[in-house]
VEXLUMLO-285527 format. One record per residue (C-alpha): residue in one letter; x, y, z. Coordinates in pm, 1 decimal. Layout:
 pami     east    north       up
    A        X        Y        Z
...
//
This chain:
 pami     east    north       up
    X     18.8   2368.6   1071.5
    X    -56.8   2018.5    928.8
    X   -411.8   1907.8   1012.1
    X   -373.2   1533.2   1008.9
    X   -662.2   1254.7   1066.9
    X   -647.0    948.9   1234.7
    X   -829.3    651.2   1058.2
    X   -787.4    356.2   1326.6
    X   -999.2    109.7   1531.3
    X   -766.3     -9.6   1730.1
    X   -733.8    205.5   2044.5
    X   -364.5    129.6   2149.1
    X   -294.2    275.9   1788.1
    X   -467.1    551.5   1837.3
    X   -338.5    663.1   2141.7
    X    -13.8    587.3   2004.7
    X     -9.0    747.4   1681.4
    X   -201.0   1083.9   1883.4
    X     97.9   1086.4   2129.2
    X    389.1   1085.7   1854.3
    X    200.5   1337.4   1612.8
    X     94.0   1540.9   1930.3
    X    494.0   1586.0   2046.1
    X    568.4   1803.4   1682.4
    X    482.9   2128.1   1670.7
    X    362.7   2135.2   1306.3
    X    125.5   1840.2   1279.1
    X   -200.0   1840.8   1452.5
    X   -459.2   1569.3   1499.6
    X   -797.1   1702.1   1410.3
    X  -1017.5   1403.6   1376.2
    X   -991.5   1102.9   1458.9
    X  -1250.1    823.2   1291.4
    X  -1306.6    475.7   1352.4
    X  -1501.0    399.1   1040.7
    X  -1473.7    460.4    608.2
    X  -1835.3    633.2    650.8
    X  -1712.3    877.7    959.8
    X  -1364.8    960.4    747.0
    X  -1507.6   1007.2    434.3
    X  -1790.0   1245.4    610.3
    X  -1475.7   1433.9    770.7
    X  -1280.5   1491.6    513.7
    X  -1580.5   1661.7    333.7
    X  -1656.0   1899.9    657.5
    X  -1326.3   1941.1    805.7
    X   -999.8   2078.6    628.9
    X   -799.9   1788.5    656.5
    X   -430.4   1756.3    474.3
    X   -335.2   1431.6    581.9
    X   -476.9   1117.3    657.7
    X   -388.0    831.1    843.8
    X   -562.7    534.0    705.1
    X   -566.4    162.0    865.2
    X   -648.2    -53.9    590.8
    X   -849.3   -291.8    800.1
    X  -1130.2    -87.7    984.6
    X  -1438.0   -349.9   1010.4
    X  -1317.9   -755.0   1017.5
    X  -1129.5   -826.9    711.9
    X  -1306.8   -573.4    508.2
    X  -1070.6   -406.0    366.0
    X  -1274.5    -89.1    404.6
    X   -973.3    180.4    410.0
    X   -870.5     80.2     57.6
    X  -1218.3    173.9    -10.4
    X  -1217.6    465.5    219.6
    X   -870.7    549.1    -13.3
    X  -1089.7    578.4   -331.3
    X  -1385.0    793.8   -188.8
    X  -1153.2   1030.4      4.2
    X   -888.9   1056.8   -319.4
    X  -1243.6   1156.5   -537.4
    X  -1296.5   1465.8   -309.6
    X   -959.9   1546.8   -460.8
    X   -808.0   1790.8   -165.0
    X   -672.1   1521.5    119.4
    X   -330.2   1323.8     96.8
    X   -396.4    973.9    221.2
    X   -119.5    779.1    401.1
    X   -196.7    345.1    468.6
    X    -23.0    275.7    832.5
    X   -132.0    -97.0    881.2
    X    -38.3   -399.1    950.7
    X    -68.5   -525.1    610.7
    X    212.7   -669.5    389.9
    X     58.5   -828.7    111.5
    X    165.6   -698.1   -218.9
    X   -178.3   -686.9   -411.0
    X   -298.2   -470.2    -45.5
    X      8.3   -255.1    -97.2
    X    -65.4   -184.5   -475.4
    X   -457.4   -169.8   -429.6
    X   -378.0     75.8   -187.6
    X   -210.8    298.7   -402.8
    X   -394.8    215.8   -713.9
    X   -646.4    399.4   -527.7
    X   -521.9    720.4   -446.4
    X   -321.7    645.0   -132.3
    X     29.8    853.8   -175.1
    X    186.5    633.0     48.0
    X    180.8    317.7    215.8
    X    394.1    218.8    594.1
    X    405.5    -57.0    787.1
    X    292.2    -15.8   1164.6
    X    641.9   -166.5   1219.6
    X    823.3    128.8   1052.9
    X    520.2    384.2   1235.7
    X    824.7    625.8   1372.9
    X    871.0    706.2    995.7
    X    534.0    865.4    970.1
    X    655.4   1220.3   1064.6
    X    825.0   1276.4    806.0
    X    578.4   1082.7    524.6
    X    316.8   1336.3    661.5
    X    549.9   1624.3    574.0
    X    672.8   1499.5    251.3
    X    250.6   1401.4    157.4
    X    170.7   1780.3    266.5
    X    436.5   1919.6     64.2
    X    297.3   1650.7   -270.2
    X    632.6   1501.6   -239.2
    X    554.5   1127.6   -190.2
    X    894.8    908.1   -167.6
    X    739.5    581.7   -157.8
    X    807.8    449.8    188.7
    X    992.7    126.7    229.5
    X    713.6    -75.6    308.4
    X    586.5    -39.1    -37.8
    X    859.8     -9.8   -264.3
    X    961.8   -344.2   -301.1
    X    609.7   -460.9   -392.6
    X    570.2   -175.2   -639.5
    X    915.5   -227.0   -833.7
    X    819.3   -634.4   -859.7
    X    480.5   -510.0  -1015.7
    X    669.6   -275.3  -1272.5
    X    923.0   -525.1  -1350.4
    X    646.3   -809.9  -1380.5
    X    512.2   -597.0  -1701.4
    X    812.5   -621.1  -1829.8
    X    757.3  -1005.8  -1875.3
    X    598.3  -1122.7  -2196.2
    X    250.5  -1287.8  -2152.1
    X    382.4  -1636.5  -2190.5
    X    709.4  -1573.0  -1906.0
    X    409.0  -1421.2  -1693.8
    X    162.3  -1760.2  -1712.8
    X    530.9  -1931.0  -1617.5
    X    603.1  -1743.9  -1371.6
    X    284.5  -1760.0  -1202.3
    X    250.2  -2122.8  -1225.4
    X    563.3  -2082.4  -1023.8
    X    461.5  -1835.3   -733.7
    X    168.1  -2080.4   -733.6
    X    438.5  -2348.5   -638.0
    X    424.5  -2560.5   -930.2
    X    826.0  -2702.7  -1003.7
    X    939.8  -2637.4  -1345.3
    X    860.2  -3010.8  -1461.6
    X    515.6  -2942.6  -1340.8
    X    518.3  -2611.5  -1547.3
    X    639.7  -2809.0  -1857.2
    X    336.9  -3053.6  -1840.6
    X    122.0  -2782.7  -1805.0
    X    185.0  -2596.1  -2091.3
    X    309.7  -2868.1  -2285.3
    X    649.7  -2764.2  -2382.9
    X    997.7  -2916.8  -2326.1
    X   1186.8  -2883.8  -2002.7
    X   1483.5  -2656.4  -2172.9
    X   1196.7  -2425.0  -2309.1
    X   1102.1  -2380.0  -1952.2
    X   1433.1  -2353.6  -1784.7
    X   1506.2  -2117.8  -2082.4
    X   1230.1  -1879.4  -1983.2
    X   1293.4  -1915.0  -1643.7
    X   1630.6  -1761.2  -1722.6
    X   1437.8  -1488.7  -1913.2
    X   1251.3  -1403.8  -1630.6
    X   1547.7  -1386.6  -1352.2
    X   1718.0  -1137.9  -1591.4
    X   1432.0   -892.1  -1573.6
    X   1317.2   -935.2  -1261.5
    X   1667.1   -966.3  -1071.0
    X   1862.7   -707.0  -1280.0
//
């Protein structure tokens, strides 16, 4: 038997998420906590092997990610984000803090089996995540100087713009720009 928690404060989602989870016979929802402080006290009383962690549990805190890191110290839980949240730098804080996972409430009917692969420490990284986590590994592939480019450009500057900036020549920009596109978009 799985024991799986429930880190949510929104009730539909709870109700939700305790419905699928309760229809399989080898998961079981133990807990279920509204706050980081009530999680984080759980997983140190309760034998918890899974967690489902919102990333959002007080207004625009942010709290889960920090309820990730506290949780991931104690060493013995598998944590799981299911949120709302698509932002790449949420996505990679998340699992730059011990989260083993990280799903979209969109893509929630996938959580079965991310709960079984996190019990068994076998953590494909879901979907949801993957994209934003290759773009990071391929961004330190850039050198510094294609990395101030291209975040001029994510910052919407055009390539002229980018030129004036950093004082170089419009071919040295398009040149890097080239650069870039070859190890990003390989």
């Amino acid at each position: 038997m799985i024991r799986v928690m429930l880190v949510e404060d929104d009730p539909f989602w709870i109700e939700h998420l305790q419905t699928e989870l309760g229809q399989e016979e080898d998961l079981r929802v133990i807990r279920v906590a509204t706050t980081r402080e009530e999680a984080v006290e759980a997983v140190r009383k309760l034998a918890i092997d899974v967690v489902l962690m919102d990333v959002n549990l007080t207004a625009n805190n942010l709290d889960g990610i920090q309820a990730v890191r506290e949780i991931s110290r104690l060493g013995k839980t598998r944590v799981i984000m299911l949120t709302s949240f698509t932002e790449k730098t949420i996505i990679l804080e998340s699992l730059k803090n011990g989260a083993v996972n990280y799903i979209t409430k969109e893509h929630y009917r996938d959580i079965v089996f991310a709960i079984r692969n996190a019990h068994a420490n076998q953590s494909p990284i879901h979907a949801s995540a993957a994209g934003a986590l290759l773009k990071e590994l391929r961004l330190k592939e850039l050198t510094p100087t294609e990395r101030i480019v291209y975040d001029l450009r994510e910052q919407g500057l055009s390539k002229s713009d980018i030129a004036v900036r950093l004082q170089r020549s419009i071919e040295t920009v398009k040149s890097q720009f080239k650069n870039i596109s070859k190890k990003l978009y390989r």
